[in-house]
C-alpha positions in Angstrom: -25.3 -54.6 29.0 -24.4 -57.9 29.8 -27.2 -61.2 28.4 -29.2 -62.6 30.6 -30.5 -66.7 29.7 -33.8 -67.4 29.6 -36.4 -68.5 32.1 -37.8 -71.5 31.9 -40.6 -69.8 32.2 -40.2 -67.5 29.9 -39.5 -69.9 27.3 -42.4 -72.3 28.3 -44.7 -68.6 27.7 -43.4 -67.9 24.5 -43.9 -71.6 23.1 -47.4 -71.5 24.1 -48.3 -68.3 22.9 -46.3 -67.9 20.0 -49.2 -68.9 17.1 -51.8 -66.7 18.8 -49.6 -63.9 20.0 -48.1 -60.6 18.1 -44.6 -59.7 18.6 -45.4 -56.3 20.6 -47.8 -58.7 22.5 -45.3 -61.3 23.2 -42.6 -58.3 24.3 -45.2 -57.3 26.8 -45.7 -60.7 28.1 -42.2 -61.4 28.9 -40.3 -58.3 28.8 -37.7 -59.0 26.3 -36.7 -56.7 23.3 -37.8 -57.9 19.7 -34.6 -59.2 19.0 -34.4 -61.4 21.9 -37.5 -62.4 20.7 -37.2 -63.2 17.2 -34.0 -65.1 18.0 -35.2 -67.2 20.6 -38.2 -68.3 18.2 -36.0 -69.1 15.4 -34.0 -71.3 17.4 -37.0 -72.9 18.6 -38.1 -73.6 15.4 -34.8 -74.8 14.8 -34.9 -77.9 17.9 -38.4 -78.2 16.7 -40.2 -77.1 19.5 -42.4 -74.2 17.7 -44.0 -75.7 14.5 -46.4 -73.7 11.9 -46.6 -69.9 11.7 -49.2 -67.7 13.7 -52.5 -67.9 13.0 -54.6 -65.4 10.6 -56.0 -63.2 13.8 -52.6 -62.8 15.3 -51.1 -62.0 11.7 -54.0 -59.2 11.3 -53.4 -57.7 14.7 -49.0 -57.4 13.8 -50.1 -55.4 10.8 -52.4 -53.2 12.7 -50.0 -52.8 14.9 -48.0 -51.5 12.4 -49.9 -49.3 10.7 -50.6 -47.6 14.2 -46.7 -46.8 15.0 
């Protein structure tokens, strides 16, 4: 399957919504895989251009998320 860039868009979303935002919410948002996901944010954080780590809500609703798989 061949890669596909991303959006502006798409990156501009996931910037914004990173803090507040799951990973399985994020995937729904933009339609990318988890992997996509995770690598785009760590090269993000890498330039600089996501700062901090998500905030305690988001954090509670990934493990509940969990837990419900």
């Amino acid at each position: 399957m061949p890669r596909r860039g991303w959006r502006i868009d798409e990156e501009k979303l996931l910037i914004e919504q990173y803090k507040t935002k799951t990973i399985a919410e994020l995937i729904q948002m933009i339609g990318r895989n988890q992997d996509s996901i995770n690598a785009k944010i760590k090269r993000l954080k890498a330039d600089g251009r996501i700062e901090g780590g998500k905030t305690r809500e988001a954090v509670k609703r990934s493990l509940t998320q969990r837990w419900s798989k």
